[in-house]
N, CA and C atoms as a LAMMPS dump frame, in Angstrom:
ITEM: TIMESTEP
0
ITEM: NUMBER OF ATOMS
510
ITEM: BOX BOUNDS ff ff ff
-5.0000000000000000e+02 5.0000000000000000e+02
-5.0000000000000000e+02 5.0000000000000000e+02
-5.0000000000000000e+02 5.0000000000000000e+02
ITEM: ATOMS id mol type element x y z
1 1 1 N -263.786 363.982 -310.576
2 1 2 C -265.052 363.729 -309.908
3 1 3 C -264.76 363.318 -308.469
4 2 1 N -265.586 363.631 -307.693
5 2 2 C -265.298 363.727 -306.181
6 2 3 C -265.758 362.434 -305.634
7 3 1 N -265.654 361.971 -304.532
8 3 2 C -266.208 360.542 -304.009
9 3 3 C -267.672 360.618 -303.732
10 4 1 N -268.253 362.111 -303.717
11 4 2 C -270.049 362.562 -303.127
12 4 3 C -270.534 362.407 -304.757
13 5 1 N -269.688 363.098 -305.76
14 5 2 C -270.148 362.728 -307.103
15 5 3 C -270.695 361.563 -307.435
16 6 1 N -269.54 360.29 -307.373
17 6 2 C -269.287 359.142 -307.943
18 6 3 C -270.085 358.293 -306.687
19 7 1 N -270.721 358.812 -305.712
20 7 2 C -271.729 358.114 -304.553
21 7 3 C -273.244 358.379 -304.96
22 8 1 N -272.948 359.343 -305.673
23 8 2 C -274.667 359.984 -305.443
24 8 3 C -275.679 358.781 -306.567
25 9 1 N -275.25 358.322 -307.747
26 9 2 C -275.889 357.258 -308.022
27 9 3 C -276.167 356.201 -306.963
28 10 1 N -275.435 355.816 -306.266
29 10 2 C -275.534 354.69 -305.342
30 10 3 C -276.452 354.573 -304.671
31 11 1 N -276.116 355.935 -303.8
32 11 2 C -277.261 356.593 -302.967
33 11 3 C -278.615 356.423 -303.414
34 12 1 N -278.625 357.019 -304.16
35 12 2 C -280.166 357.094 -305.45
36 12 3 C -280.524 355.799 -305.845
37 13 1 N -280.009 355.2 -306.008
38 13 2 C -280.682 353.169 -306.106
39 13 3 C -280.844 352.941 -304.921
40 14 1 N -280.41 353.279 -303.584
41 14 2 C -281.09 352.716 -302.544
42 14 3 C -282.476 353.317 -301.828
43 15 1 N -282.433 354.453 -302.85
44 15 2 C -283.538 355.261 -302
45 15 3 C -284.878 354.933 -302.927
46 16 1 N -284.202 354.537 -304.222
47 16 2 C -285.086 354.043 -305.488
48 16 3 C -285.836 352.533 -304.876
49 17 1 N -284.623 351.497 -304.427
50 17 2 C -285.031 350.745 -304.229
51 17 3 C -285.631 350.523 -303.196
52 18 1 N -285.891 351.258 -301.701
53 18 2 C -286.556 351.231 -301.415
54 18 3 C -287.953 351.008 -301.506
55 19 1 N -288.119 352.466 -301.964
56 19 2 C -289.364 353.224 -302.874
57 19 3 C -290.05 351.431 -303.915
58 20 1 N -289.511 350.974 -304.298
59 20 2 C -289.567 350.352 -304.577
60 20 3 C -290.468 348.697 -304.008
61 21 1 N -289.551 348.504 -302.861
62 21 2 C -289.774 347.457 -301.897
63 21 3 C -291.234 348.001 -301.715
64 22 1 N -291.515 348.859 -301.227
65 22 2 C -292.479 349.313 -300.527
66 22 3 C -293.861 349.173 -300.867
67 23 1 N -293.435 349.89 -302.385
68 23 2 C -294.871 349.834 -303.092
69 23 3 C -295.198 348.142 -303.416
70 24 1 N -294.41 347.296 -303.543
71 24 2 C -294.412 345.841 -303.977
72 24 3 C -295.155 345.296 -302.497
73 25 1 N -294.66 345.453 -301.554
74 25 2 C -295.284 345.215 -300.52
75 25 3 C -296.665 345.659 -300.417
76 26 1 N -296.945 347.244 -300.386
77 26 2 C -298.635 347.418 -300.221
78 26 3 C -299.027 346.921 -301.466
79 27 1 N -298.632 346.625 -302.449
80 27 2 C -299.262 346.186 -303.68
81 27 3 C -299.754 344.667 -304.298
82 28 1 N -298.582 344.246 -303.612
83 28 2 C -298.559 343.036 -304.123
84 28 3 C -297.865 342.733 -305.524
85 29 1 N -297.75 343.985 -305.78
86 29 2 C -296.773 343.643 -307.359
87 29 3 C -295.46 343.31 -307.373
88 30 1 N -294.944 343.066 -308.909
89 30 2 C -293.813 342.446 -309.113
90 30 3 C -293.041 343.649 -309.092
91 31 1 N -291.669 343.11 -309.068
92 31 2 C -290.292 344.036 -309.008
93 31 3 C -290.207 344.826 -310.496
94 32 1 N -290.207 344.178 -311.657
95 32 2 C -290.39 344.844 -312.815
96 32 3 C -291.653 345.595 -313.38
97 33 1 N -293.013 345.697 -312.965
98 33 2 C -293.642 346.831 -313.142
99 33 3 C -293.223 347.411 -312.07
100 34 1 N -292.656 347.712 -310.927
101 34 2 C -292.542 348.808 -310.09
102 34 3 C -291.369 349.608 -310.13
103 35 1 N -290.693 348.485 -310.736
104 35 2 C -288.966 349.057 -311.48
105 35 3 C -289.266 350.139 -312.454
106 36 1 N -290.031 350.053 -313.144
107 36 2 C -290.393 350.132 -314.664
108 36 3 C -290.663 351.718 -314.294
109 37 1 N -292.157 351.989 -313.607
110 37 2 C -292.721 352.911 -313.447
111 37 3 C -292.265 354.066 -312.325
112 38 1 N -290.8 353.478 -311.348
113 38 2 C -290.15 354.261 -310.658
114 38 3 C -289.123 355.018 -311.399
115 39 1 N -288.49 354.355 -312.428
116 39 2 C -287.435 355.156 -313.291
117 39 3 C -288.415 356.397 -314.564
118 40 1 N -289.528 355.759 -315.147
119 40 2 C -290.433 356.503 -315.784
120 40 3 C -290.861 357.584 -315.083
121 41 1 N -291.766 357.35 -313.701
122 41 2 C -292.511 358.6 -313.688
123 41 3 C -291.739 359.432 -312.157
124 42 1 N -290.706 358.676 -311.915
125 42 2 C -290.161 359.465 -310.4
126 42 3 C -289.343 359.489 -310.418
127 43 1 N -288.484 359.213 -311.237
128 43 2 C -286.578 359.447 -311.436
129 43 3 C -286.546 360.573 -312.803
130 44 1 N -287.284 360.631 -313.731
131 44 2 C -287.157 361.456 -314.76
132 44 3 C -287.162 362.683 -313.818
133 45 1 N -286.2 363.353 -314.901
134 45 2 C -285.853 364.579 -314.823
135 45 3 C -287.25 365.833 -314.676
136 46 1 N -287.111 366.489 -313.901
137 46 2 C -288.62 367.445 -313.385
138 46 3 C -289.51 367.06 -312.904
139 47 1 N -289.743 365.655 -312.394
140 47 2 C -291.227 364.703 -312.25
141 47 3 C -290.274 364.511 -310.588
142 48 1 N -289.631 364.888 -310.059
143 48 2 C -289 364.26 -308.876
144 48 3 C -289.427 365.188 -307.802
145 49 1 N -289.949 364.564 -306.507
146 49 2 C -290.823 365.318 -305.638
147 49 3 C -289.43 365.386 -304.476
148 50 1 N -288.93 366.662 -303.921
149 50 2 C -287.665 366.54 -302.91
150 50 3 C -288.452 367.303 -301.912
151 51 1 N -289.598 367.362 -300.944
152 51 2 C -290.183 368.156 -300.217
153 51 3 C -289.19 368.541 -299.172
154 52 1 N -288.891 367.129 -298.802
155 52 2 C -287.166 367.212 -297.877
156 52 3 C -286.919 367.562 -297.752
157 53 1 N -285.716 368.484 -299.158
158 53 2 C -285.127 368.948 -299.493
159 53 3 C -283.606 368.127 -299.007
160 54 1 N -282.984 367.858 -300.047
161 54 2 C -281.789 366.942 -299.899
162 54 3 C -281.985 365.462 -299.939
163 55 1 N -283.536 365.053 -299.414
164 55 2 C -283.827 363.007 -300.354
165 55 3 C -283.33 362.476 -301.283
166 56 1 N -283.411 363.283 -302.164
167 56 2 C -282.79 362.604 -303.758
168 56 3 C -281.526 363.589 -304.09
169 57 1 N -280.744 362.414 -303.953
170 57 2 C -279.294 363.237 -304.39
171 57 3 C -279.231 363.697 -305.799
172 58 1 N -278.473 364.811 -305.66
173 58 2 C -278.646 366.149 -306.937
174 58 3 C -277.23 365.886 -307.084
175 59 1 N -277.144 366.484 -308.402
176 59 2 C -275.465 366.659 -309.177
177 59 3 C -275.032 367.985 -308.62
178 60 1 N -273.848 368.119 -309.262
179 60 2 C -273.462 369.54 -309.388
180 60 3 C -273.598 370.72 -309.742
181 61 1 N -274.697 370.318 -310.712
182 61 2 C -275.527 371.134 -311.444
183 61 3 C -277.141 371.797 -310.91
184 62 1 N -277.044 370.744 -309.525
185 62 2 C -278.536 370.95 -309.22
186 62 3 C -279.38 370.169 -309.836
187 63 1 N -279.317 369.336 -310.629
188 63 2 C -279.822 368.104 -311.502
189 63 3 C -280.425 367.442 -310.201
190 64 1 N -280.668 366.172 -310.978
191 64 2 C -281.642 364.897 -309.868
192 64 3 C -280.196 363.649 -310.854
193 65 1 N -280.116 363.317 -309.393
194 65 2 C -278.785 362.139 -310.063
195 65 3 C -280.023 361.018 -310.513
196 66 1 N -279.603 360.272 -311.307
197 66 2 C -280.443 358.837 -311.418
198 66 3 C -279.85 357.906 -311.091
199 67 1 N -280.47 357.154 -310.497
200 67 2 C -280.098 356.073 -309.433
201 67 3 C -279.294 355.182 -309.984
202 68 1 N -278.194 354.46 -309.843
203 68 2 C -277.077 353.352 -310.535
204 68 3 C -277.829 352.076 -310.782
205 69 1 N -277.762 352.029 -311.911
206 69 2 C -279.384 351.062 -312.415
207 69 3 C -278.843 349.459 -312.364
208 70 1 N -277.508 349.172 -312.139
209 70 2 C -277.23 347.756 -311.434
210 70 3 C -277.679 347.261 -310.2
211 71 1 N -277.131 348.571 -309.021
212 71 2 C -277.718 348.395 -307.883
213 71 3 C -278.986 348.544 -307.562
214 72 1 N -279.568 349.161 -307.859
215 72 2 C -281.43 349.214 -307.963
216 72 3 C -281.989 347.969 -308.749
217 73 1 N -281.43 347.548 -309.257
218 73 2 C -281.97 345.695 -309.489
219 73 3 C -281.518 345.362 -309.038
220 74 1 N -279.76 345.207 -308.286
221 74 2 C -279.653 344.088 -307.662
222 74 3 C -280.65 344.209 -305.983
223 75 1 N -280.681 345.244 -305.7
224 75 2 C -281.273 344.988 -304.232
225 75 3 C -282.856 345.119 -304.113
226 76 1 N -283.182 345.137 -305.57
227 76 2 C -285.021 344.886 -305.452
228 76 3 C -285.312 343.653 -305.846
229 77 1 N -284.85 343.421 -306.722
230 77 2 C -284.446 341.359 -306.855
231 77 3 C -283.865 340.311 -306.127
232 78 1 N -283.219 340.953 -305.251
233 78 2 C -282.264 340.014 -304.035
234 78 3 C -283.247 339.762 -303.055
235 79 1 N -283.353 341.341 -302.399
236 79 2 C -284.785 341.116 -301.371
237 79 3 C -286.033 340.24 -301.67
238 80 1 N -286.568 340.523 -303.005
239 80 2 C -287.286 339.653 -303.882
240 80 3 C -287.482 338.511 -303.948
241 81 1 N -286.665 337.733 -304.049
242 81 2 C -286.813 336.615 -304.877
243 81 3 C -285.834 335.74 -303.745
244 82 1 N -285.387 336.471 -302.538
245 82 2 C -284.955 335.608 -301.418
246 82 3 C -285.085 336.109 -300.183
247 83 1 N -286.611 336.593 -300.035
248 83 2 C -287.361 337.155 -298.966
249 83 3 C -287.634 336.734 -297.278
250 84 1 N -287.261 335.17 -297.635
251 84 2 C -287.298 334.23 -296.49
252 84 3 C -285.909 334.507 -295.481
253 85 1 N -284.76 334.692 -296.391
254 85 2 C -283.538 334.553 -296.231
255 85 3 C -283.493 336.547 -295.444
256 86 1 N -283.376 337.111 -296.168
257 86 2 C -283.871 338.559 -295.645
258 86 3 C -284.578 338.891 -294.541
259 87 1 N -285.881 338.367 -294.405
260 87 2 C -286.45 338.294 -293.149
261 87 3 C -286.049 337.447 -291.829
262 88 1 N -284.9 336.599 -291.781
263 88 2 C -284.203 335.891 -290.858
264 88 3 C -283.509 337.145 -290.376
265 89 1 N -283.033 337.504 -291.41
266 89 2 C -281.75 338.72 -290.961
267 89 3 C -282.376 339.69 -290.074
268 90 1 N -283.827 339.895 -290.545
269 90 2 C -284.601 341.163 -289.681
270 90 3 C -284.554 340.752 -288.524
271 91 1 N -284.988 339.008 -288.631
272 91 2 C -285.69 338.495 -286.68
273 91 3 C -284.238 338.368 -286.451
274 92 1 N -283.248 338.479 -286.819
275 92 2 C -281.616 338.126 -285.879
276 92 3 C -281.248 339.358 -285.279
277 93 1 N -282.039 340.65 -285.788
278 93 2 C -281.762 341.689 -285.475
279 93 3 C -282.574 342.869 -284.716
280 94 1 N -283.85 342.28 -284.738
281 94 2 C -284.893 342.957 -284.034
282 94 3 C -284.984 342.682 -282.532
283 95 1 N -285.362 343.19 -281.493
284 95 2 C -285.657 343.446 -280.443
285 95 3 C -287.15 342.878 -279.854
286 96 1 N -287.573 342.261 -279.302
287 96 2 C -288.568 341.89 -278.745
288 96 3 C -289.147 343.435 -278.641
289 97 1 N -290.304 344.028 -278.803
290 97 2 C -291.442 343.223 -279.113
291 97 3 C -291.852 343.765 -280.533
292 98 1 N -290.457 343.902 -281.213
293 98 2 C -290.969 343.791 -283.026
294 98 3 C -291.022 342.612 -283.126
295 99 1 N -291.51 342.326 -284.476
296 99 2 C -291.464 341.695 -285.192
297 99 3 C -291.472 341.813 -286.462
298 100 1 N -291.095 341.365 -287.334
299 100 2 C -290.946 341.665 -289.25
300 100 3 C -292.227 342.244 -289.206
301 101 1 N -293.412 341.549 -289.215
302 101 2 C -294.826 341.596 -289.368
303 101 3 C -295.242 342.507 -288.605
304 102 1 N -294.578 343.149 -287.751
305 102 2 C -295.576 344.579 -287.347
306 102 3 C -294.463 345.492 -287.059
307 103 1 N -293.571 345.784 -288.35
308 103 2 C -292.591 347.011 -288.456
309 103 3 C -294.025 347.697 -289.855
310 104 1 N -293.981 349.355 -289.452
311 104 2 C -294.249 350.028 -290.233
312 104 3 C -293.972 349.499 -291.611
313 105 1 N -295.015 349.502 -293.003
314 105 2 C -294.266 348.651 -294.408
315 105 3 C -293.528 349.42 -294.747
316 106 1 N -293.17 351.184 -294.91
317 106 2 C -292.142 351.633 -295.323
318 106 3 C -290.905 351.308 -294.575
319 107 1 N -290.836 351.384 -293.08
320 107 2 C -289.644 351.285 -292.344
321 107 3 C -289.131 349.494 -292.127
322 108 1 N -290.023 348.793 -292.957
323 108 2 C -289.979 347.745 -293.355
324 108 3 C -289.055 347.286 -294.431
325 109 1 N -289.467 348.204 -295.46
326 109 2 C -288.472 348.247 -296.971
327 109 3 C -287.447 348.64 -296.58
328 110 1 N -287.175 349.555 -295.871
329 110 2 C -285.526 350.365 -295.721
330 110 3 C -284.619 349.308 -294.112
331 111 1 N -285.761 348.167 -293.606
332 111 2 C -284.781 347.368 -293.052
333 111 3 C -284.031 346.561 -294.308
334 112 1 N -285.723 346.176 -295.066
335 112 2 C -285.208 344.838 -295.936
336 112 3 C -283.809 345.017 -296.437
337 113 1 N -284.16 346.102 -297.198
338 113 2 C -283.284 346.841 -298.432
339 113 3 C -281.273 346.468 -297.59
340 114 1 N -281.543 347.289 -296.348
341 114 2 C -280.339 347.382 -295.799
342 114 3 C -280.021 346.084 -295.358
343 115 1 N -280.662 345.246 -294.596
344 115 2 C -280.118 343.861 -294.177
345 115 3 C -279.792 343.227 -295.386
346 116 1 N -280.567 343.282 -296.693
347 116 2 C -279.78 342.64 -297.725
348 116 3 C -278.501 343.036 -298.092
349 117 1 N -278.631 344.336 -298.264
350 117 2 C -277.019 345.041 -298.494
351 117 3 C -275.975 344.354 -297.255
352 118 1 N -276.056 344.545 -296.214
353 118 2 C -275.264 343.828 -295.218
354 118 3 C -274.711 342.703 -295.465
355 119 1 N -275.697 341.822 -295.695
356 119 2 C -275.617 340.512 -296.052
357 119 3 C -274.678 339.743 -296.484
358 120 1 N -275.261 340.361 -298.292
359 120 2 C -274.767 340.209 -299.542
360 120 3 C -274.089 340.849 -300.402
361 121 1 N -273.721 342.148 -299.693
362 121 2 C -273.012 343.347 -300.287
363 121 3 C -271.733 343.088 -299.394
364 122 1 N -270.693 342.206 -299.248
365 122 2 C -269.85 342.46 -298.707
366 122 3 C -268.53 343.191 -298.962
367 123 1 N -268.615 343.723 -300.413
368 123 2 C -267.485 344.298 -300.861
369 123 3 C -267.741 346.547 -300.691
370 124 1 N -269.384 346.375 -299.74
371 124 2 C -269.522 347.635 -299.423
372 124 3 C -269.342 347.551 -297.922
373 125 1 N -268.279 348.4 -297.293
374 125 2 C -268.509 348.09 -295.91
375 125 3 C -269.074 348.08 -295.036
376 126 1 N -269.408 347.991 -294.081
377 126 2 C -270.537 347.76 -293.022
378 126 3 C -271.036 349.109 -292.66
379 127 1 N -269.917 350.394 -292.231
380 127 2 C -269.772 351.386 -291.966
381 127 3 C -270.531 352.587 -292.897
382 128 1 N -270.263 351.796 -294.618
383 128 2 C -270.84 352.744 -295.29
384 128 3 C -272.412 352.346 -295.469
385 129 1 N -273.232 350.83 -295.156
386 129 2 C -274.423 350.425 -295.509
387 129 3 C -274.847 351.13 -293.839
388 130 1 N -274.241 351.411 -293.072
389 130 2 C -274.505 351.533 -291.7
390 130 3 C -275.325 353.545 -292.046
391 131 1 N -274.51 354.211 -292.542
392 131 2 C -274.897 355.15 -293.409
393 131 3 C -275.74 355.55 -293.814
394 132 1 N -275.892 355.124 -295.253
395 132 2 C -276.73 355.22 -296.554
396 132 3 C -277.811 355.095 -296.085
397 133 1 N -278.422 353.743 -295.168
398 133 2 C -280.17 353.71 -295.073
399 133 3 C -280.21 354.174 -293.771
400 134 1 N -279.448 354.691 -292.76
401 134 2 C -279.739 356.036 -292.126
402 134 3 C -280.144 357.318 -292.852
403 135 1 N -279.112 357.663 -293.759
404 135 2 C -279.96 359.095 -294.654
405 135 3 C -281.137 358.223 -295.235
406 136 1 N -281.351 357.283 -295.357
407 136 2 C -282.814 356.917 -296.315
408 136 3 C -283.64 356.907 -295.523
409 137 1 N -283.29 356.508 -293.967
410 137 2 C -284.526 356.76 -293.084
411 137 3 C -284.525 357.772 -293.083
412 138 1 N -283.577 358.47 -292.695
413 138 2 C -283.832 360.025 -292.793
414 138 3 C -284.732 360.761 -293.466
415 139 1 N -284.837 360.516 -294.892
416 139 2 C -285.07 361.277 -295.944
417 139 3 C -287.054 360.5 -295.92
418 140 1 N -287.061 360.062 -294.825
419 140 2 C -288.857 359.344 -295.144
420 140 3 C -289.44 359.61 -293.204
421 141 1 N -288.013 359.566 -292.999
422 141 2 C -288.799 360.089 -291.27
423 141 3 C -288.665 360.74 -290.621
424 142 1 N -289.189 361.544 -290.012
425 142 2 C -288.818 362.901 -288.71
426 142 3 C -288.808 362.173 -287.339
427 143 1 N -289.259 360.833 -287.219
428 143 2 C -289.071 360.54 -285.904
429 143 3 C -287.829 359.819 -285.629
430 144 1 N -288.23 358.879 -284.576
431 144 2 C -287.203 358.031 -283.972
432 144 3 C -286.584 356.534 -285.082
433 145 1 N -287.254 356.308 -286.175
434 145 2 C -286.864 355.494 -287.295
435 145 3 C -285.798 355.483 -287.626
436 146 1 N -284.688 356.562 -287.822
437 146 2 C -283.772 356.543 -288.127
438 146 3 C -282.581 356.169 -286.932
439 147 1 N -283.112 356.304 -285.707
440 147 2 C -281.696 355.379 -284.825
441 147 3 C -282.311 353.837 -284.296
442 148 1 N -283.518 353.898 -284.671
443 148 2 C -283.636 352.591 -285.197
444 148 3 C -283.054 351.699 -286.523
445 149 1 N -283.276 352.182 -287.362
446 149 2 C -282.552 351.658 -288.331
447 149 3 C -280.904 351.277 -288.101
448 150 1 N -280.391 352.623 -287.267
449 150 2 C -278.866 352.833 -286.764
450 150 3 C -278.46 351.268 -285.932
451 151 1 N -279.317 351.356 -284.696
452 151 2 C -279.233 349.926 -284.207
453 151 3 C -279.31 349.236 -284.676
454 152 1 N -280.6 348.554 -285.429
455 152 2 C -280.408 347.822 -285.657
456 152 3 C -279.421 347.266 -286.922
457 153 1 N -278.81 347.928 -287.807
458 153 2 C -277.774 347.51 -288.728
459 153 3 C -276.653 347.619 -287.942
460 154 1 N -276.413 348.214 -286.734
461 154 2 C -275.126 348.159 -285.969
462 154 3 C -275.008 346.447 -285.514
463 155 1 N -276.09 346.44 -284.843
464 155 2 C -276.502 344.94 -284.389
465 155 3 C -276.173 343.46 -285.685
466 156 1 N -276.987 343.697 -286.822
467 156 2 C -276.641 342.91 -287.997
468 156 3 C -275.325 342.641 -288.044
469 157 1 N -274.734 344.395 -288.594
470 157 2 C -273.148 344.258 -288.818
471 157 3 C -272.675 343.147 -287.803
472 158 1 N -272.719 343.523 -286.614
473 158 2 C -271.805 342.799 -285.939
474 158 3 C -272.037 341.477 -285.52
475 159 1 N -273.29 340.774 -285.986
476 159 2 C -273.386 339.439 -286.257
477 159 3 C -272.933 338.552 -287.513
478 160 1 N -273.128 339.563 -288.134
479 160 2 C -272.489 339.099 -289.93
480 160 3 C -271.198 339.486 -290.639
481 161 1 N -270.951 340.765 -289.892
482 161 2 C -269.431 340.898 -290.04
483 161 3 C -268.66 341.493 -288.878
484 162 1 N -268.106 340.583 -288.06
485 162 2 C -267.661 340.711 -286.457
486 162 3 C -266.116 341.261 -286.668
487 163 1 N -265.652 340.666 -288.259
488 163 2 C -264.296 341.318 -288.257
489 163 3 C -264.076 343.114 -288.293
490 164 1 N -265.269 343.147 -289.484
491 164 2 C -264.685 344.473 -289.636
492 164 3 C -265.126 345.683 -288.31
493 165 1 N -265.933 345.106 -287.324
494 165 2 C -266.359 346.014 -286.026
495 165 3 C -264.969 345.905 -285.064
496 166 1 N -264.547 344.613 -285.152
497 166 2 C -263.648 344.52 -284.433
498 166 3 C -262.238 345.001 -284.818
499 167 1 N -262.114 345.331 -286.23
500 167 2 C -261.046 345.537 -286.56
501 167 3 C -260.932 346.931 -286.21
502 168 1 N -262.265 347.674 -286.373
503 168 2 C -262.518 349.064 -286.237
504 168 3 C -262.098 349.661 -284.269
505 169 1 N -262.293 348.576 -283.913
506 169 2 C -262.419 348.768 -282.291
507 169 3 C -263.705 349.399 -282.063
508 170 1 N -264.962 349.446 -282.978
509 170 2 C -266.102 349.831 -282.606
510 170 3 C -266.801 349.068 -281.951
């Protein structure tokens, strides 16, 4: 199995968990009915919408991978249930004249999502979370969102982990 193989779950919990964040936000609901009803009616097999084409990472087969169901709780429960702590990370990293409170709510979820990974994911490197919710902006925006997202996790990284930028000479 190849390293795009053995990624593509990964991938797929962050794009899950997004998806996720998001709807909890316009909703107001909890993490476990939105957990619940994202693996039921939008991760099952044939029910998966790729207008994209390439959003939801596919197997080898052309399948729909399903998302790595550790990481899709850990980063819809982390953001969750330590939202205060998450949203510091946004204002340490945003630019005058954002603010948490008037970022788009989807391009909202895919900061949260990623500043938590940054954070608290330190055994994923900076380089690869620097990544992943670039293709996730990707895969939700045609505009300028996605080198936003770029900055600003470049910016995070290198407040929260100064070694590994520096080690990189980036």
């Amino acid at each position: 199995m190849n390293s795009t193989a053995r990624s593509a779950p990964l991938s797929a919990a962050r794009l899950a968990a997004v998806q996720a964040l998001y709807e909890m936000d316009l909703a107001g609901a909890g993490a476990d009915p939105v957990l619940e009803a994202i693996m039921a009616e939008r991760w099952s097999m044939g029910s998966v919408d790729d207008a994209e084409g390439g959003a939801i990472p596919q197997d080898d087969n052309g399948g729909f991978t399903p998302p790595d169901q550790d990481l899709l709780k850990e980063l819809v429960a982390g953001v969750s249930g330590d939202l205060e702590s998450v949203d510091r990370y946004l204002k340490m990293a945003l630019n005058h004249p954002h603010t948490v409170e008037s970022l788009e709510t989807l391009l909202r979820a895919v900061l949260r999502a990623a500043a938590y990974e940054m954070a608290k994911r330190p055994q994923v490197p900076a380089v690869v979370v620097i990544k992943e919710y670039v293709d996730v902006a990707d895969a939700f925006f045609d505009g300028r969102e996605p080198a936003l997202v770029n900055g600003f996790l470049d910016h995070l990284g290198r407040e929260l982990r100064p070694a590994e930028f520096n080690a990189s000479g980036a």
